[in-house]
C-alpha positions in Angstrom: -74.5 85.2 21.6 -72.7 83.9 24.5 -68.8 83.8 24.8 -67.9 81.0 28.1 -64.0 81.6 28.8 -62.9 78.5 31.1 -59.3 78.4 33.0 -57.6 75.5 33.0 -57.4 73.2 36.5 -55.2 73.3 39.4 -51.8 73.5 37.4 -48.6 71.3 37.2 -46.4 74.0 35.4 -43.5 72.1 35.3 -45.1 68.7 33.5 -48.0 71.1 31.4 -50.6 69.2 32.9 -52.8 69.2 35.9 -52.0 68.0 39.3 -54.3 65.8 41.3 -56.3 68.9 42.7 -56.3 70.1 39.4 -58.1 66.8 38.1 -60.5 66.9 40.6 -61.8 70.2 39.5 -61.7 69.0 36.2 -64.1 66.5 36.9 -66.6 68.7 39.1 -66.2 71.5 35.9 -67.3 68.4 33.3 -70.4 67.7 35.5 -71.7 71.4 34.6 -70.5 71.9 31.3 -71.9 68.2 30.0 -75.2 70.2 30.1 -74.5 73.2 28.1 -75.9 73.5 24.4 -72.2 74.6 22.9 -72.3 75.7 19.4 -68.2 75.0 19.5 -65.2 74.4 21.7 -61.6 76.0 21.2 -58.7 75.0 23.3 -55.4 76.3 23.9 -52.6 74.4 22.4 -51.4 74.1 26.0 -51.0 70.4 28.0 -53.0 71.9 31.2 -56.1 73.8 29.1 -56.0 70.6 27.1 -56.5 68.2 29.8 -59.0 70.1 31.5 -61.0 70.4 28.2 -61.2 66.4 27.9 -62.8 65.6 30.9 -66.3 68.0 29.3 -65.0 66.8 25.9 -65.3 63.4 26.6 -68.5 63.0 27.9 -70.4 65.3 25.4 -68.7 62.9 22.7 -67.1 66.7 21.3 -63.7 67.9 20.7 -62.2 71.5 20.2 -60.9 73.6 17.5 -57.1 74.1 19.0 -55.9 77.7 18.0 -52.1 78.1 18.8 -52.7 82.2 19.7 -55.2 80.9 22.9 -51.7 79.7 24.8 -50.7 81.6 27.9 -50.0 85.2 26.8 -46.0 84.7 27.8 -44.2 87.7 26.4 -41.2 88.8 27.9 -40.6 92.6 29.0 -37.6 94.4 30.6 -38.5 94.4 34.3 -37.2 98.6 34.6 -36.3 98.2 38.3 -34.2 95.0 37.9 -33.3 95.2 34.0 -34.4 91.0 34.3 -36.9 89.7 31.7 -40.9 89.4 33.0 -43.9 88.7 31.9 -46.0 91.9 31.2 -48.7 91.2 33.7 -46.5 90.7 36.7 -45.9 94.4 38.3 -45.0 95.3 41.6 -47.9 97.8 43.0 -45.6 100.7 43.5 -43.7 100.6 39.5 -47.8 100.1 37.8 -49.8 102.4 39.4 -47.8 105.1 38.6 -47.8 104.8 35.2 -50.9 106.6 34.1 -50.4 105.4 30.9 -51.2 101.5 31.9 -54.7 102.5 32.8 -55.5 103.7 29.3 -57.3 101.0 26.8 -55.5 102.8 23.9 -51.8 103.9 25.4 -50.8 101.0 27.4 -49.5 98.9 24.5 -47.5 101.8 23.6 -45.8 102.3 27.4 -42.2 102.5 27.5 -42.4 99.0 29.2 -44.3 97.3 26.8 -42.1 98.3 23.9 -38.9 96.2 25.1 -40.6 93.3 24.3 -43.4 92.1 21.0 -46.4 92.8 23.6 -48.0 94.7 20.5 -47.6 92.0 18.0 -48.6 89.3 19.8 -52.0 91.2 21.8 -53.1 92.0 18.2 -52.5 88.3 17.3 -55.0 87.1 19.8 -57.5 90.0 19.2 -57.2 89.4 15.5 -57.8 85.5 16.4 -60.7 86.2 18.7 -62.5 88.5 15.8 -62.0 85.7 13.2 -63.9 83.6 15.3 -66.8 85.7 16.6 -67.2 86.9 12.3 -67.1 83.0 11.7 -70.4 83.0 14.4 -71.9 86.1 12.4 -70.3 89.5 14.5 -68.0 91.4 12.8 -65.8 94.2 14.6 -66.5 97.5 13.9 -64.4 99.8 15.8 -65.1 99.2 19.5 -68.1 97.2 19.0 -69.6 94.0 16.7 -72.1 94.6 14.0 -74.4 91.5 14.4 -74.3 90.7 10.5 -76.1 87.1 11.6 -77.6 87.4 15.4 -77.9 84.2 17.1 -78.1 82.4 20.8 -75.3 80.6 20.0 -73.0 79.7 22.9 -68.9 79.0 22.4 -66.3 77.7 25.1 -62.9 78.9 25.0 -60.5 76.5 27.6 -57.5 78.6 28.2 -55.6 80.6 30.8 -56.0 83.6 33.4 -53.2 86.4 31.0 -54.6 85.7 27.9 -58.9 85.3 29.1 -57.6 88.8 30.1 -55.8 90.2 26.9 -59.4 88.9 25.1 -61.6 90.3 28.1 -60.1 93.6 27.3 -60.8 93.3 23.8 -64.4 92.7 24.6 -65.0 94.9 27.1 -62.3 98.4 26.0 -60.2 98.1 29.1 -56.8 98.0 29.4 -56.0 94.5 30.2 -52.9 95.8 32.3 -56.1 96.5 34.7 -57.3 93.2 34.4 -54.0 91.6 35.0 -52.9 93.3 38.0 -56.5 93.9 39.4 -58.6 90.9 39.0 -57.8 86.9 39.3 -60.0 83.9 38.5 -59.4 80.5 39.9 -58.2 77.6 38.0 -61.4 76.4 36.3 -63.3 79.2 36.7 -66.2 80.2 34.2 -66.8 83.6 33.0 -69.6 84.6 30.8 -70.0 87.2 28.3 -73.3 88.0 27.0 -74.0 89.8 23.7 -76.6 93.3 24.4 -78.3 94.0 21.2 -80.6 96.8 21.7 -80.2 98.2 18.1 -80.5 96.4 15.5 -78.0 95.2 13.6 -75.5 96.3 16.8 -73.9 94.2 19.6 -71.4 94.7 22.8 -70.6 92.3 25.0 -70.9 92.4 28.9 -70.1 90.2 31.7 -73.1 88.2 33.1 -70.2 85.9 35.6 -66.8 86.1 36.3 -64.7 83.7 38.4 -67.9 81.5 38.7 -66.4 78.3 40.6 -69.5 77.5 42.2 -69.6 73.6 40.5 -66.2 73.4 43.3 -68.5 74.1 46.2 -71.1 71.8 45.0 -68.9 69.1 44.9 -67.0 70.3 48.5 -63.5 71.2 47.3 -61.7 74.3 47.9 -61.0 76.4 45.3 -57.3 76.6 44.5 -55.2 79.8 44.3 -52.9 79.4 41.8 -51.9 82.4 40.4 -52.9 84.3 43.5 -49.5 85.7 45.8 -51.7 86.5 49.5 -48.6 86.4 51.1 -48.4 89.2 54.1 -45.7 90.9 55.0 -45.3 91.8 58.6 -43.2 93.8 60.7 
């Protein structure tokens, strides 16, 4: 089985759409995925996954199962340095990486951090939404791995976002997602690929085959935004 998570385009936060860049890429993206064999398509609820997702959807003549749990993982935390509300994948280098706890696949959704807001409740609502999907394609959790109770080569897109591709990345994969937040970025639409190993029978795990793949930007000679990425430098 094959799991194809897809970022949205160059973003226009404040309208929930794309902006012209974003578009672009949109179109370039739909040029690749037209020629996919996709079992199914979900979409985030989102105006900006949406709207990348119809450029593909429109010339494979598809549409998308729209799951509400697929939106941007915005949950509110205490910042602890300013007491101000942020979003839980949004440290500051010096607060994170002391917290040995963060690194931890089982103990960072229990951090003192965490707690101040429903991080918990609504990880487990996407992870619980992820598994209801994968069971409906025949692979069942079963404690940190699938049982393959119907293997197939069947191939689903999911059109979404960087936080929550991450919270479901470290579902798949048993890392802390604070890890993949702070430590890893894909570009606005970006294609990562998860691939099901199933070397005993009756057993499956996913891995990563691509991650970040925007090569269909440099086929069609347009820069890769980075949205999402700060590269500011601070000099003396």
């Amino acid at each position: 089985m094959k799991i194809i998570f897809i970022r949205h385009g160059d973003p226009d936060y404040v309208n929930d759409t794309l902006t012209e860049k974003g578009k672009v890429e949109a179109e370039l993206l739909s040029e690749m995925v037209k020629n996919w064999d996709v079992k199914q398509f979900y979409c985030s609820p989102l105006g900006r996954a949406k709207d990348t997702a119809a450029y593909s959807l429109n010339k494979m003549g598809r549409e998308a199962t729209v799951y509400p749990w697929l939106k941007e993982f915005y949950v509110d935390v205490k910042d602890p340095e300013t007491g101000n509300n942020r979003i839980p994948w949004d440290f500051m280098p010096g607060y994170w990486t002391n917290k040995p706890e963060l690194y931890d696949k089982d103990k960072w959704i229990d951090s003192d951090v965490m707690q101040t807001g429903i991080v918990k409740e609504e990880y487990e609502k996407v992870c619980a939404g992820l598994d209801n999907v994968l069971k409906e394609h025949g692979y069942e959790r079963y404690g940190n791995y699938y049982k393959a109770v119907k293997p197939n080569e069947d191939t689903i897109v999911f059109f979404c976002h960087l936080g929550v591709s991450f919270v479901m990345l470290s579902h798949l994969l048993g890392i802390s997602p604070s890890v993949l937040w702070q430590g890893f970025f894909v570009a606005p639409t970006s294609v990562t690929v998860l691939c099901t190993e199933e070397r005993v029978k009756g057993e499956a795990c996913f891995r990563v085959k691509r991650m970040g793949d925007i090569s269909h930007l440099y086929v069609g000679g347009e820069k890769p935004s980075d949205s999402g990425f700060f590269e500011e430098i601070h000099k003396k």
